[in-house]
C-alpha positions, 0 to 999 in steps of 0.5 A: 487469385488468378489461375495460371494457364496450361496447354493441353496436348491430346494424343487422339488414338490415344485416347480413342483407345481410352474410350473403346476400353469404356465402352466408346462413350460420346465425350464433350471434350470441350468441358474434359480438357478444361477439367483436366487442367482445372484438376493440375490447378489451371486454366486451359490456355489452349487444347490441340488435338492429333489424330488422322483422318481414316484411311480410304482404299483406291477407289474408296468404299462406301463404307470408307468414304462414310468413315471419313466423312463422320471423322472429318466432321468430328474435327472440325467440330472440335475446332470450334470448341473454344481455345481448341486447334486440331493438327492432323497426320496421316495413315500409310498403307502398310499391306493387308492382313493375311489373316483377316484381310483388313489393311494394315495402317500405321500413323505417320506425322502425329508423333513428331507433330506432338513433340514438335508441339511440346518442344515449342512450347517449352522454347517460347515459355508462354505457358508454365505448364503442359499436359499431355495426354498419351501414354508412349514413350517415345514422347519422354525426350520432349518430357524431358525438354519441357522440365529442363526449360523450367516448365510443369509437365503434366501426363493425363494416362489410361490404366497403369495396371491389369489387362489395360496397362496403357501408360509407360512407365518412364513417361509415368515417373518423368512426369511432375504431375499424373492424372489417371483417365478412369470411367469416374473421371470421364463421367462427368463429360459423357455426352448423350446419343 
């Protein structure tokens, strides 16, 4: 019998944050995305990854400029990975911290661009599943679409409890299906160096 596809929409910072709690181990994301959707019973129609490009000061810094660079190389590693498309928001200057000095940033675009996905998706109904991979809230009215169009959804999340808690709750319990991101999980797809 023939699997069913999935789409499988990646929150980068999200699962950034994921990987710091590890450790920041190296994944081949490529074999994670197609585990999780093998994990719901199906095969991965397509992967879309969100994040940002790291923020660069005006002039930029050496340091900078070599952030950005190792980042944008990553993605567009990613992009050659089969059946994997990455879409990119920005960071805006917010300020700098008084108390350590450090720019304040914050994410502009990867939110929408996520629900924008997701809402597509649902109102096209070329597949009949999609997993997000996230943990915020503010994604449960597109949940909530995607059910209500007669669509799986699936939510991949980090910790649900202790110190790590990084899921919400009413995105947890919106779901149909869950999968927990834990170190056994992701052991599989650690890549070396």
């Amino acid at each position: 019998m023939i699997k069913e596809r999935m789409l499988l929409i990646i929150d980068g910072g999200y699962l950034d944050f994921i990987q710091r709690s590890f450790g920041s181990p190296r994944l081949d994301y490529g074999r994670l995305a197609n585990a999780i959707c093998d994990h719901f019973g199906y095969n991965m129609y397509r992967a879309i990854y969100f994040n940002c490009l790291p923020h660069q000061s005006q002039p930029p810094t050496d340091e900078e400029k070599e952030a950005f660079e190792k980042k944008r190389g990553f993605y567009q590693r990613l992009e050659k990975l089969e059946r994997f498309e990455v879409k990119l928001g920005h960071l805006a200057f917010r300020g700098v911290d008084g108390q350590t000095g450090k720019p304040v940033l914050e994410q502009k675009q990867v939110d929408v661009l996520i629900t924008a996905e997701m809402v597509y998706a649902a109102a096209r109904r070329n597949v009949p599943a999609i997993a997000l991979l996230s943990g915020d809230g503010d994604f449960l009215p597109a949940c909530e679409l995607v059910k209500r169009e007669g669509l799986t959804f699936a939510l991949v999340h980090g910790s649900r409890s202790g110190s790590f808690l990084t899921v919400h709750e009413a995105l947890w319990q919106a779901a149909d299906l869950r999968l927990e991101i834990t170190k056994e999980f992701i052991e599989p797809f650690l890549r070396e160096g």
